[in-house]
VODRENVO-403445 format. One record per residue (C-alpha): chain; x, y, z; residue in one letter; residue number from 0. Coordinates in steps of 0.5 Angstrom, whole numbers, plus 500, padded with zeros to 3 digits. Layout:
BEGIN
R unit east north  up code pos
R    A    X     Y   Z    A NUM
...
end
This chain:
BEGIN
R unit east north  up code pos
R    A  532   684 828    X   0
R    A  537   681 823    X   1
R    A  533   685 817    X   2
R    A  534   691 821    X   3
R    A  542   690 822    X   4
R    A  542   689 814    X   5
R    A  538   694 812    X   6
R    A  543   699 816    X   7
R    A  549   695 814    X   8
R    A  547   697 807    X   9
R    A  545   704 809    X  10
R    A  552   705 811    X  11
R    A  555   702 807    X  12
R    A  552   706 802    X  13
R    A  555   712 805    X  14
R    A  561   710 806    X  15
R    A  561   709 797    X  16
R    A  559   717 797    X  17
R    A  564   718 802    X  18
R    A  570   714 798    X  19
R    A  567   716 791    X  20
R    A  569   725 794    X  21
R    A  574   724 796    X  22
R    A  577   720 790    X  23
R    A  575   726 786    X  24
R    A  578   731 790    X  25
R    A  584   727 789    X  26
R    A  585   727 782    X  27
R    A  584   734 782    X  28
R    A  589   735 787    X  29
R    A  594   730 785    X  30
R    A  592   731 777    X  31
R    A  596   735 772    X  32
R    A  592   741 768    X  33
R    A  589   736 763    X  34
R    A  586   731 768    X  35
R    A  583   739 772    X  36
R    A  581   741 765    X  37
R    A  577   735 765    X  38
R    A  572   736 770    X  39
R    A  569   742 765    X  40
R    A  571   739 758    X  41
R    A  569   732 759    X  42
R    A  574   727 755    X  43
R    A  580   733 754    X  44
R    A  584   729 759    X  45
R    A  583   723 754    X  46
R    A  584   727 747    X  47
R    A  591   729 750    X  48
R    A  593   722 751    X  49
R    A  592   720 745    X  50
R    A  584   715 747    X  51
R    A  580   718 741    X  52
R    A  575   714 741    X  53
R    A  575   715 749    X  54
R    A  575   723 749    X  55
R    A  571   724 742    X  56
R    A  564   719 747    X  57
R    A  565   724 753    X  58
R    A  567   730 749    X  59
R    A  560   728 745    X  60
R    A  556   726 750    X  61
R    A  557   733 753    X  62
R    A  555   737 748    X  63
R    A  549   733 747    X  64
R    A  547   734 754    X  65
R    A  548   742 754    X  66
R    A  544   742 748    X  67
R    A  539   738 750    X  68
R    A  538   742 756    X  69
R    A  538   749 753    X  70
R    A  534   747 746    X  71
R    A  529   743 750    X  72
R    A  530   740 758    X  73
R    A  531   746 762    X  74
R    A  525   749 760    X  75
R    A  521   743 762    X  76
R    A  525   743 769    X  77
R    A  524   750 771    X  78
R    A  517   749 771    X  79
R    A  516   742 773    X  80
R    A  515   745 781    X  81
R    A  509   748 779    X  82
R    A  507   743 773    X  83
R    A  505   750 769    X  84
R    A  502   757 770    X  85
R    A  500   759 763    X  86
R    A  493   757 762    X  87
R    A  489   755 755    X  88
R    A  485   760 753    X  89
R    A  480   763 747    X  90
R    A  482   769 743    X  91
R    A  476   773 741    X  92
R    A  479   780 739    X  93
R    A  479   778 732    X  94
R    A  473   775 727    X  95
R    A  475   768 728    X  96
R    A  476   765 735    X  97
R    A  483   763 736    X  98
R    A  485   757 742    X  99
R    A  492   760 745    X 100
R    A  494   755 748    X 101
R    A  498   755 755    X 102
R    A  502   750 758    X 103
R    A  501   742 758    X 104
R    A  502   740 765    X 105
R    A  503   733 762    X 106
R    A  508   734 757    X 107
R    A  512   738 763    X 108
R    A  512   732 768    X 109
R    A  514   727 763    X 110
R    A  520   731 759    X 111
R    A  521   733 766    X 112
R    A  522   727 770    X 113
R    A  526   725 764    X 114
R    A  530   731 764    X 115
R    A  532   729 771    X 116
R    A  534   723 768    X 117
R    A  538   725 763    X 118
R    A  541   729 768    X 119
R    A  543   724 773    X 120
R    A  546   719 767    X 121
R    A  550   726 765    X 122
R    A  552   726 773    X 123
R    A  554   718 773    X 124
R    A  557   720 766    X 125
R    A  562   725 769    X 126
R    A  564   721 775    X 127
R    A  566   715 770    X 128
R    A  571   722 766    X 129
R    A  573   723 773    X 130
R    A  575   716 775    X 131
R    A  578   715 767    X 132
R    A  582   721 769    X 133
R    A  585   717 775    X 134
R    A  587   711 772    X 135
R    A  591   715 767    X 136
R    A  595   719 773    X 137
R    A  596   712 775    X 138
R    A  599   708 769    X 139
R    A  603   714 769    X 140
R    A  606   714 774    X 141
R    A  607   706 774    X 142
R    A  610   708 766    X 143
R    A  606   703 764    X 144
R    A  601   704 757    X 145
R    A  595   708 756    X 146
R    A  589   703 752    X 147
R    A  588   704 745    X 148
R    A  582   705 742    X 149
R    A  584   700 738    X 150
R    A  584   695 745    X 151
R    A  578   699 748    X 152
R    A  574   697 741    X 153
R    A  576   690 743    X 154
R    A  574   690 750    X 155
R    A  567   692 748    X 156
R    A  567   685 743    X 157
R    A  570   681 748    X 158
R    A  570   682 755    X 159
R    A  565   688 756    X 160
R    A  561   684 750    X 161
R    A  555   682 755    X 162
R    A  555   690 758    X 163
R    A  555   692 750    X 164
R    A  550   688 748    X 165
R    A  545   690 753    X 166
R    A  546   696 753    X 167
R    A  540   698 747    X 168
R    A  535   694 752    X 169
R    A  537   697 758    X 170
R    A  535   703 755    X 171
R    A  528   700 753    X 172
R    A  527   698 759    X 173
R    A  528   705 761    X 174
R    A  524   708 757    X 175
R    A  518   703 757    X 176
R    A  518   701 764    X 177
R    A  522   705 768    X 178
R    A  520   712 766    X 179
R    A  512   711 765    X 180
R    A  512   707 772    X 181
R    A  516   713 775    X 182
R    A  511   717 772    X 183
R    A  505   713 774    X 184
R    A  508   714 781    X 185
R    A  507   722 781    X 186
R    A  501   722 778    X 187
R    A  498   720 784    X 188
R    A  501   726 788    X 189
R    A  497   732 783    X 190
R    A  490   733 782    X 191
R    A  490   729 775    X 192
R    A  482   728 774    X 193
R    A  476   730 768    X 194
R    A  477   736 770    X 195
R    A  484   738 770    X 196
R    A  486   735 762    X 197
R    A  492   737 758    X 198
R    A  492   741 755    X 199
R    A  486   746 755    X 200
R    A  486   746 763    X 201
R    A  492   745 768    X 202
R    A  493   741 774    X 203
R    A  499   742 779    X 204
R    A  502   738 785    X 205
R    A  498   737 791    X 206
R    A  501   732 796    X 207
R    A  499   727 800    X 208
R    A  491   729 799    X 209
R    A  489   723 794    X 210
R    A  492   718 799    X 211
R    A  489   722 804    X 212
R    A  482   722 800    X 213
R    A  483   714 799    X 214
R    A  483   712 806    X 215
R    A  478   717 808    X 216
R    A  472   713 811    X 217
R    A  467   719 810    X 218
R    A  462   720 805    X 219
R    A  467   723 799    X 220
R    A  473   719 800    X 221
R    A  474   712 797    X 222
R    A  475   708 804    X 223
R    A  469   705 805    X 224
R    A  470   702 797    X 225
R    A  477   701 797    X 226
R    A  477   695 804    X 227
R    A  472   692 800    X 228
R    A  475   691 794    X 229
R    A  481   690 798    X 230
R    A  478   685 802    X 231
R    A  474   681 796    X 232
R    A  481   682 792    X 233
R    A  485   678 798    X 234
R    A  480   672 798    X 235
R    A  479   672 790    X 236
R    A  486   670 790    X 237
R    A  486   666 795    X 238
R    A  481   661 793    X 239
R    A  483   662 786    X 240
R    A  490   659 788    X 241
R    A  489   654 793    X 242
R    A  483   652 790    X 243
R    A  485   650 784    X 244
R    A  491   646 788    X 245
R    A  489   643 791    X 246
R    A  483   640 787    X 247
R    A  487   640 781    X 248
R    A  492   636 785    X 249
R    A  486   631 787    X 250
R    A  484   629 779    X 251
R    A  492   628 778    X 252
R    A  492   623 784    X 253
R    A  486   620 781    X 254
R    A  488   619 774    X 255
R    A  494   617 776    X 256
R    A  492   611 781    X 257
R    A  494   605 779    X 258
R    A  487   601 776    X 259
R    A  484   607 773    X 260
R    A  484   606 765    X 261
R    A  483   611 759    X 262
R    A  488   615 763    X 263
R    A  489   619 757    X 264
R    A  482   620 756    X 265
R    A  481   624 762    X 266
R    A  487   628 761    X 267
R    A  484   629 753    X 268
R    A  477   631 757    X 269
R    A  481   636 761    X 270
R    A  485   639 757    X 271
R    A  479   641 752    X 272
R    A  477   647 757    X 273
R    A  484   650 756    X 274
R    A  484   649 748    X 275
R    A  478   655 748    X 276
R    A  480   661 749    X 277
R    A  478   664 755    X 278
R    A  474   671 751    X 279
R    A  470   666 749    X 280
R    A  468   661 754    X 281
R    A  468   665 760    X 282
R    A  463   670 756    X 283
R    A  459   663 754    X 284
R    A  459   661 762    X 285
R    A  456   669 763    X 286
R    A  451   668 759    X 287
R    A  450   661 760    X 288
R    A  448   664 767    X 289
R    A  445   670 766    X 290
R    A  437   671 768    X 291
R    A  435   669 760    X 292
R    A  441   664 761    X 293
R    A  441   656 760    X 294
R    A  441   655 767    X 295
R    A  436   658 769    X 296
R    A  431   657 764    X 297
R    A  432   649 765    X 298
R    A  431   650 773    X 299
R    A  424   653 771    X 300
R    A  421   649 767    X 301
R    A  423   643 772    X 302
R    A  419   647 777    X 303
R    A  426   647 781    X 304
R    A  425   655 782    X 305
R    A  419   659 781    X 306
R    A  424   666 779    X 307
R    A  429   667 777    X 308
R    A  437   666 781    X 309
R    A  440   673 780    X 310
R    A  447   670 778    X 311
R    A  451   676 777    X 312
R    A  446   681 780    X 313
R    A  447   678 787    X 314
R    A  454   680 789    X 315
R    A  455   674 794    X 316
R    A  452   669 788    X 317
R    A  456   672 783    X 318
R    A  463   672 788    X 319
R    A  462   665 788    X 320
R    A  460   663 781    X 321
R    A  467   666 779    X 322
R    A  471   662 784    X 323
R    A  468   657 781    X 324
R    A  468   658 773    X 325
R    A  476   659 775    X 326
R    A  475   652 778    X 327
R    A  474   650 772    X 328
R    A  479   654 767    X 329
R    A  484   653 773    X 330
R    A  484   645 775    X 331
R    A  487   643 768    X 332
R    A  493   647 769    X 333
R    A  495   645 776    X 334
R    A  493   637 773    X 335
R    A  499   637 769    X 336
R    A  503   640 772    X 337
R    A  502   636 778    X 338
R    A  502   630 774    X 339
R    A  509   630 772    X 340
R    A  511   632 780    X 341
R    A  507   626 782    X 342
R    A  511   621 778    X 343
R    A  517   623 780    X 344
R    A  516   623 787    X 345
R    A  521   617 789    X 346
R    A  516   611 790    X 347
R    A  521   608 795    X 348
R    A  518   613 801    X 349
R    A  511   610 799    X 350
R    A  514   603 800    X 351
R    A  517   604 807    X 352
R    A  509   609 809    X 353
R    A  506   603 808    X 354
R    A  512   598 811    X 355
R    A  510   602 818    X 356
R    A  503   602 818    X 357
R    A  501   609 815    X 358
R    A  494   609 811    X 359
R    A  492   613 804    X 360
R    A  490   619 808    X 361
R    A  498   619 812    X 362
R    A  502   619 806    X 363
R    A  498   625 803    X 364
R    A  500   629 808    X 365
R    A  507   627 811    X 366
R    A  509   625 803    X 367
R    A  506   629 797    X 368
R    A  503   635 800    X 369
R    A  510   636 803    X 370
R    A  514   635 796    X 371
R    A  509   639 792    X 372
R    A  509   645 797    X 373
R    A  516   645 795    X 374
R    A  517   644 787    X 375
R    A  511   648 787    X 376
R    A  512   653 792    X 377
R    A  515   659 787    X 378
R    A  509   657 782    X 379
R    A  503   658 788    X 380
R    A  506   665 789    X 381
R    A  507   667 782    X 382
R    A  500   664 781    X 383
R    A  497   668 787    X 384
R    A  500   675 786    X 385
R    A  498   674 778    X 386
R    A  491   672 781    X 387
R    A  492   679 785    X 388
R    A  491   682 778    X 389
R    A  488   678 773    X 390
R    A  483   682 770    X 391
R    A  481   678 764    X 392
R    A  477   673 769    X 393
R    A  473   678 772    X 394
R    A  473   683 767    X 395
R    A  470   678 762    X 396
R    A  465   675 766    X 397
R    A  463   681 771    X 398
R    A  466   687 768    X 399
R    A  466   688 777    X 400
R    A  458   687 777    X 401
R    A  454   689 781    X 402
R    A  455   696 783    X 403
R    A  452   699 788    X 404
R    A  451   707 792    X 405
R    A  454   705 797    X 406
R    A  461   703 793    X 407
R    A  465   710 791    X 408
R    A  469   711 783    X 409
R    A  464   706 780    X 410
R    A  466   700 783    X 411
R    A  462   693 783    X 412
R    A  462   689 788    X 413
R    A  467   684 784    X 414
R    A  472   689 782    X 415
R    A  478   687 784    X 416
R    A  484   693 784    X 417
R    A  486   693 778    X 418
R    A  479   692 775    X 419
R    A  477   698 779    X 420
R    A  483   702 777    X 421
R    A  481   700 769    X 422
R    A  474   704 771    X 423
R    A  478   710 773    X 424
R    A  483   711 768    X 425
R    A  478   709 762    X 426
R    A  470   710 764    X 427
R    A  472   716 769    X 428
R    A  479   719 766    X 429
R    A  480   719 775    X 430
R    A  488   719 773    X 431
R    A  490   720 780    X 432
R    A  486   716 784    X 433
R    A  488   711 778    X 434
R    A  495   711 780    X 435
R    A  494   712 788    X 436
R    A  490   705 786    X 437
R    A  496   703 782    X 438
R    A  501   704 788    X 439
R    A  497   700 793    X 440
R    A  497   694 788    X 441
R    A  504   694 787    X 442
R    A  505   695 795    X 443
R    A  500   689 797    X 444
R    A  503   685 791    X 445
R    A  510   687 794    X 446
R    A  508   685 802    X 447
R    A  506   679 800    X 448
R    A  511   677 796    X 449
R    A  516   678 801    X 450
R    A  513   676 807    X 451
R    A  510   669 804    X 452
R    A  517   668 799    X 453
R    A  521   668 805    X 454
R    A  516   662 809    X 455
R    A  516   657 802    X 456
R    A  520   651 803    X 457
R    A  524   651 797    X 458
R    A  528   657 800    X 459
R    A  528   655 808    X 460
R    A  531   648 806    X 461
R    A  533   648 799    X 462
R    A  537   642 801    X 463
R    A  530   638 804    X 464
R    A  529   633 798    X 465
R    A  535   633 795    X 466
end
């Protein structure tokens, strides 16, 4: 209830900005004198008068810029962005040598057009930013008090507005690197971007929800079947992958730390060695350390243990399973080390007064350390759970998402996780818009349980609990 009364308070207010923005700039052309009015078509010519050159020569320049933007490049794009291109690619071959005569690149159009709306918008925000300057004018003016100099606005930008200054170049490669190919990403999903409709020889154009449609299909041509299993499979991979490791890398911390163990450094060093390997080459040494031909297997023959081979990876419940494992292994030396430090600062008193009232070992793990580790470590267990969400080099590196099977759809294997699958898509099938629908529903699923399980962490709840 509480999230849905914030969620229509921001909406609210959200109007009631735009409502307040319009009618500020109304009253400034209302109430302004012929420059400020000038201004809403000459940017920055309200600023000239007045003798702020660096402010006007900024707006003035940036105006010209965005015109001859839009008209040498950015509405071309624009106009054609609802259709993403109608002129087809084609070989002229009136002459002696065939000419490819190229159309429209449905690519370039999408891209330069989502980006012209960009620039558009920033231009509007730019606008507005005039307008409201031509307001603080009117104001001084009438208030008989000094415009700023661009001398004192060079200042301002080195000295108060010095953190805005200094972040502006990487807020705009922030924009251009993250933002724009998300966004990107994201239309893709609603066009028909595939093998068969590549830029530029061949089109492709808009078509809706149809791939989202066609991702939850349950029929013999859509990807529902595959897309729940792989979801499924993702969801419990991350689960064992992170709580796994906790809680087993927790018990070796606990044991190395118990008083009477000797060589503690020992085993700390022993542990720490499977971490010093690159996992390129360790996690391809544990596949073919357990592949048909592979150690493990030749070693159970010739004991007489098994009378054919296991198929490891070729059995998709044996491979599940092993890669838990394998991670186990990579996995326990992290969460060792670091709940090795948590654990030596657990205030030793609490034990004390555990075991003054009767509690056994079992009681102040449970009551004591799991409680305080769940609440340093919380964060941590979340960014490690939505990361195993997405941890390619694990799977792809052992499995590369084997074994795959007829009944799994866009060359999907059994130990795919979404984002494997989704590198299958792009890269093995060039399936660019089912790529990017598979794309949205990682983040919507990262996201849901980012959320959900961020506002139950102990940490947030009760931030004050072990202070």
């Amino acid at each position: 209830m509480s999230e849905k009364k914030g969620l229509s308070s921001s909406v609210s207010r959200g109007f009631t900005r735009f409502g307040r923005n319009l009618a500020e700039i109304g009253t400034t052309f209302k109430e302004g004198d012929w420059t400020a009015k000038l201004s809403f078509v000459i940017m920055g010519f309200g600023q000239l008068v007045h003798k702020q050159f660096l402010r006007g020569v900024l707006f003035l320049g940036l105006e010209i810029l965005f015109i001859y933007y839009m008209a040498t490049f950015g509405a071309a794009y624009l106009v054609k962005l609802p259709t993403l291109g109608t002129v087809e690619t084609y070989v002229d071959k009136s002459g002696i040598v065939p000419i490819t005569v190229y159309g429209d690149n449905s690519f370039l159009i999408l891209l330069y057009g989502i980006l012209t709306i960009f620039v558009i918008a920033a231009f509007i925000f730019m606008w507005r930013m005039n307008v409201g300057q031509q307001r603080q004018i009117q104001k001084l003016k009438e208030a008989g008090r000094p415009l700023p100099t661009s001398i004192q606005d060079l200042k301002s930008l080195l000295n108060e507005h010095f953190a805005a200054t200094l972040l502006a170049i990487p807020n705009l490669g922030v924009f251009v690197f993250v933002i724009l190919p998300i966004i990107f990403m994201i239309c893709i999903a609603f066009t028909n971007y595939d093998a068969n409709h590549q830029s530029p020889t061949n089109l492709f154009w808009w078509v809706g929800f149809e791939n989202f449609k066609n991702l939850f299909s349950m029929g013999t041509s859509g990807y529902g079947s595959t897309f729940f299993t792989v979801l499924a499979w993702t969801l419990v991979w991350a689960f064992f992958a992170t709580f796994l490791n906790f809680f087993l890398g927790l018990g070796v911390a606990i044991m190395i730390n118990k008083k009477g163990i000797k060589f503690k450094k020992l085993w700390r060093t022993i542990l720490v060695v499977t971490i010093a390997v690159p996992q390129f080459v360790s996690l391809l040494y544990m596949y073919k350390l357990f592949a048909n031909d592979g150690l493990v297997n030749t070693w159970l023959l010739n004991l007489g243990i098994i009378k054919s081979y296991i198929p490891f990876w070729s059995n998709a419940m044996y491979a599940r399973v092993l890669i838990i494992l394998i991670n186990v292994w990579i996995g326990i030396p992290y969460m060792m080390l670091m709940t090795t430090g948590i654990l030596m600062n657990i205030p030793e008193d609490l034990y004390e007064s555990a075991r003054i009232d009767g509690a056994n070992a079992w009681q102040m793990f449970r009551s004591i350390t799991l409680p305080y580790m769940f609440f340093v470590l919380g964060p941590y267990l979340l960014t490690s759970f939505t990361g195993n969400l997405n941890n390619f080099n694990v799977i792809y590196l052992l499995t590369q998402g084997n074994p795959t099977s007829m009944s799994l759809s866009g060359g999907a294997g059994y130990t795919d996780l979404l984002i494997t699958w989704l590198y299958k898509l792009t890269v093995n099938d060039t399936n660019y818009r089912m790529a990017a629908v598979i794309g949205i529903m990682v983040f919507a699923v990262t996201a849901i349980i980012s959320l959900v399980v961020y506002r139950l962490l102990p940490s947030v709840r009760d931030e004050e609990g072990f202070q």
